[in-house]
C-alpha positions as CSV (number, residue, x, y, z in Angstrom):
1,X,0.0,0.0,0.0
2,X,1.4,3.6,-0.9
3,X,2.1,6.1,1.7
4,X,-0.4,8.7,2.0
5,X,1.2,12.3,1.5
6,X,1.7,14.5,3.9
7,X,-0.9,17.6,4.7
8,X,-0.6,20.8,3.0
9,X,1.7,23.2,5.2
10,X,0.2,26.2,3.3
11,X,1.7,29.6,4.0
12,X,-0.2,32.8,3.9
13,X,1.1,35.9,3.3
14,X,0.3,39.9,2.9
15,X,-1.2,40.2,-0.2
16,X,1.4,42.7,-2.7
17,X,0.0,44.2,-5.6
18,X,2.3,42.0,-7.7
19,X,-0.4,39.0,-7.2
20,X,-2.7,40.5,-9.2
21,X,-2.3,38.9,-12.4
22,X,-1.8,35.4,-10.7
23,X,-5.2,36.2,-8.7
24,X,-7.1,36.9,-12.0
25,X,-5.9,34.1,-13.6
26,X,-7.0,31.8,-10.8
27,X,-10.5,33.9,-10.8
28,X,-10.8,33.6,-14.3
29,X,-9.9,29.6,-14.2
30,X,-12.2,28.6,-11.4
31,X,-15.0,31.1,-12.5
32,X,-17.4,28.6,-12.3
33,X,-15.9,26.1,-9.2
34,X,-15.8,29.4,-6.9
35,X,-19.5,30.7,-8.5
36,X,-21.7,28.6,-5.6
37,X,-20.0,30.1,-3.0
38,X,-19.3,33.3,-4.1
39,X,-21.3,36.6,-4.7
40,X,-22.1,37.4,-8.2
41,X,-19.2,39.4,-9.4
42,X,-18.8,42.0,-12.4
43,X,-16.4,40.8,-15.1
44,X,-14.1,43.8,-14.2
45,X,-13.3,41.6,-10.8
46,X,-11.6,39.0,-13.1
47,X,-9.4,41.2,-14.7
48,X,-5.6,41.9,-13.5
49,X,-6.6,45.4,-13.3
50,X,-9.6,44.7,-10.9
51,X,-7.8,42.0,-9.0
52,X,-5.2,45.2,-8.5
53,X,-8.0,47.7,-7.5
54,X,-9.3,44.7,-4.8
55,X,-5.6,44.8,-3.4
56,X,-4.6,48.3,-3.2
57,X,-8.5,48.7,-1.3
58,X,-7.7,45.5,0.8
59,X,-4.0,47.1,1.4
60,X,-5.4,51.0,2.9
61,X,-7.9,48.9,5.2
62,X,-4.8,46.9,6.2
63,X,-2.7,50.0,6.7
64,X,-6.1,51.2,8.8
65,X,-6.2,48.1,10.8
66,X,-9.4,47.4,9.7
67,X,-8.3,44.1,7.2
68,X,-6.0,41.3,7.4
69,X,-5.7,40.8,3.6
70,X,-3.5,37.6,2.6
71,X,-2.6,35.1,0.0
72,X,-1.9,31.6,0.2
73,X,0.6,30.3,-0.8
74,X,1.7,26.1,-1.8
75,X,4.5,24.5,-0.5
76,X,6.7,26.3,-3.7
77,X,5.6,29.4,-2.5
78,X,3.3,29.8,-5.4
79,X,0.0,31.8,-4.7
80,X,-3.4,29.4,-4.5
81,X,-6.1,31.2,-2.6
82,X,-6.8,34.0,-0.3
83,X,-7.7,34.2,3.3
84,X,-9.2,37.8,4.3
85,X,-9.7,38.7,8.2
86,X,-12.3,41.5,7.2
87,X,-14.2,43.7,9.8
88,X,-11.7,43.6,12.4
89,X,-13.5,45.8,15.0
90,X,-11.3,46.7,18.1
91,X,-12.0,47.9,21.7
92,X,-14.1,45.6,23.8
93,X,-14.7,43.5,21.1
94,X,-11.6,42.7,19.3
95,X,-13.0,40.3,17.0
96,X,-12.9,40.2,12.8
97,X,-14.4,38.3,10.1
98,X,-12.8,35.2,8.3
99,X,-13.3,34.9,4.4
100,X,-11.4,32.5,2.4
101,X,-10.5,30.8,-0.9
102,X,-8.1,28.0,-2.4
103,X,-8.1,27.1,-5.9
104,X,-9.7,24.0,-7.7
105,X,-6.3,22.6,-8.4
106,X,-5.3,22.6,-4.4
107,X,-8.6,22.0,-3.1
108,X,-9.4,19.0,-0.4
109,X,-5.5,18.8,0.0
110,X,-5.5,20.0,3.6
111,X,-4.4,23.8,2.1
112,X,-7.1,25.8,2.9
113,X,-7.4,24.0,6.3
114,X,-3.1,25.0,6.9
115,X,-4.0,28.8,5.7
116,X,-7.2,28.8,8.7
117,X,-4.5,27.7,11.1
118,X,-1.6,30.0,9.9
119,X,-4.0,33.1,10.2
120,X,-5.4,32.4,13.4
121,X,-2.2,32.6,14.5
122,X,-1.7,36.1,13.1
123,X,-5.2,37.1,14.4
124,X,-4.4,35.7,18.0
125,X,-0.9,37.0,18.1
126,X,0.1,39.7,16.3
127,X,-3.3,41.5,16.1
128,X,-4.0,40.4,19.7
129,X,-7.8,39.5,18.3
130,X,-10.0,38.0,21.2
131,X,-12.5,36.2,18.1
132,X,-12.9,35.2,14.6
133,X,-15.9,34.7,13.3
134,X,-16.7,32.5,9.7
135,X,-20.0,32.1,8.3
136,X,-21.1,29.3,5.4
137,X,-23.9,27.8,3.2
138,X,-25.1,25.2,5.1
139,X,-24.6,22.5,3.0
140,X,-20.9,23.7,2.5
141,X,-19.4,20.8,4.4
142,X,-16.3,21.2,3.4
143,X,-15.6,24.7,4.6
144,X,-17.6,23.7,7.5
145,X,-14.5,20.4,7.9
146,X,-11.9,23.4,7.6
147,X,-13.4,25.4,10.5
148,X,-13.3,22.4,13.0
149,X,-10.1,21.3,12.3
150,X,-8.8,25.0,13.6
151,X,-11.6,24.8,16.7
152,X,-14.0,26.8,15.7
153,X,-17.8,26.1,17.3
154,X,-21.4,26.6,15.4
155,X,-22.8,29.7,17.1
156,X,-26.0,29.8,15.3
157,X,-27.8,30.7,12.0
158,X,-28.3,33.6,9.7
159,X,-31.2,33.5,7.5
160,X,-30.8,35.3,4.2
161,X,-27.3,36.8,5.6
162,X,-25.4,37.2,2.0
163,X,-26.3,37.5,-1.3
164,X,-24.4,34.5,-2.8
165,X,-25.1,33.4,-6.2
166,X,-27.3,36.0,-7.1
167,X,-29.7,35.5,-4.4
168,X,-30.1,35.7,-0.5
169,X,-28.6,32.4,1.0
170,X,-28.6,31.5,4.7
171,X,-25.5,31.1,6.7
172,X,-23.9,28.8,9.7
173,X,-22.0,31.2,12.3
174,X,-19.2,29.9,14.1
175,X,-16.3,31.2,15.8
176,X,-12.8,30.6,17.4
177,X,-11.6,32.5,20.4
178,X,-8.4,33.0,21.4
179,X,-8.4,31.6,24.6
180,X,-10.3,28.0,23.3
C-alpha cells in the first residue's frame, strides 16, 4: 500500500499588488468552481486590473487596521487562494471576520485547512484579536470540515445573511476565540 502524503503546510502571506495577475488568472480559471459560494461578481473583478484595485483597497484597510488581507501560498511558495480577516473591530470587542478561498487545483489537500491555522495565529498574536468569526452555506461541508479542524464552534444561523449566487442564502455562524 502507498504512503499517503503529507498535509498541506500552506503559508499565507500579505497580499502585494504583484499577485494580481496570478489572482485573476486563478479567478478567471475557477470562474465557475468558486460561483456557488461566491457573490455574483462584475467581469471587471476577473481582470488583473480589478484584481489590483481589490488589493490596493484591501491594502489601505490593512494599513487602517481594519483588514488582514493575505494570500496563500503552496509548498513552492506559489500563490493558490486567499484568506481575508475583514471587519476587524477593536475595543471591547476585538474580534474580525474570516473569508477565504483556495483554488480548484489545491482543493481538499488540507491547504485551505493549513491557511485557517496560519491566520489564526496572526489574528491571535500579532493583532491580539479576542475572536474570529466565519460564516457558510449550510450545505458547505467542506468549509464547514476546515473550520473544525482549527476549533472553531457553530454559534447559530443567519437567515438570508449574503447575497451568494445571485440570491439571498442562509449562513452557519461559528467562531474561534483565542483563549479555546
Amino acid at each position: 500500500m502507498a504512503a499517503l502524503p503529507a498535509p498541506a503546510r500552506a503559508r499565507v502571506r500579505l497580499v502585494e499588488p504583484g499577485d494580481a495577475e496570478r489572482l485573476a488568472d486563478l479567478r478567471v480559471r475557477d470562474r465557475e468552481f468558486l460561483a456557488p459560494w461566491d457573490p455574483v461578481r462584475p467581469d471587471a473583478f476577473f481582470t488583473t486590473a480589478g484584481q489590483l484595485d481589490l488589493i490596493e483597497a484591501g491594502r489601505r484597510l490593512h494599513d487602517a487596521g481594519d483588514m488582514l488581507p493575505l494570500v496563500v501560498l503552496d509548498d513552492e511558495g506559489v500563490v493558490v487562494g486567499q484568506m481575508n480577516l475583514s471587519g476587524i473591530v477593536r475595543g471591547p470587542f476585538q474580534s474580525g471576520n474570516l473569508g477565504y478561498w483556495v483554488a480548484s487545483t489545491v482543493n481538499g489537500r488540507g491547504f485551505a485547512s493549513s491557511a485557517v491555522g496560519a491566520t489564526l495565529a496572526l489574528a491571535f498574536g500579532e493583532l491580539g484579536l479576542h475572536r474570529v468569526q466565519a460564516a457558510t452555506l449550510p450545505h458547505n461541508a467542506a468549509s464547514q470540515r476546515v473550520l473544525a479542524k482549527n476549533g472553531f464552534e457553530r454559534i447559530g444561523f443567519a437567515p438570508r445573511y449574503l447575497r451568494i449566487a445571485g440570491r439571498w442564502q442562509d449562513h452557519v455562524l461559528f467562531q474561534r476565540l483565542s483563549d479555546d
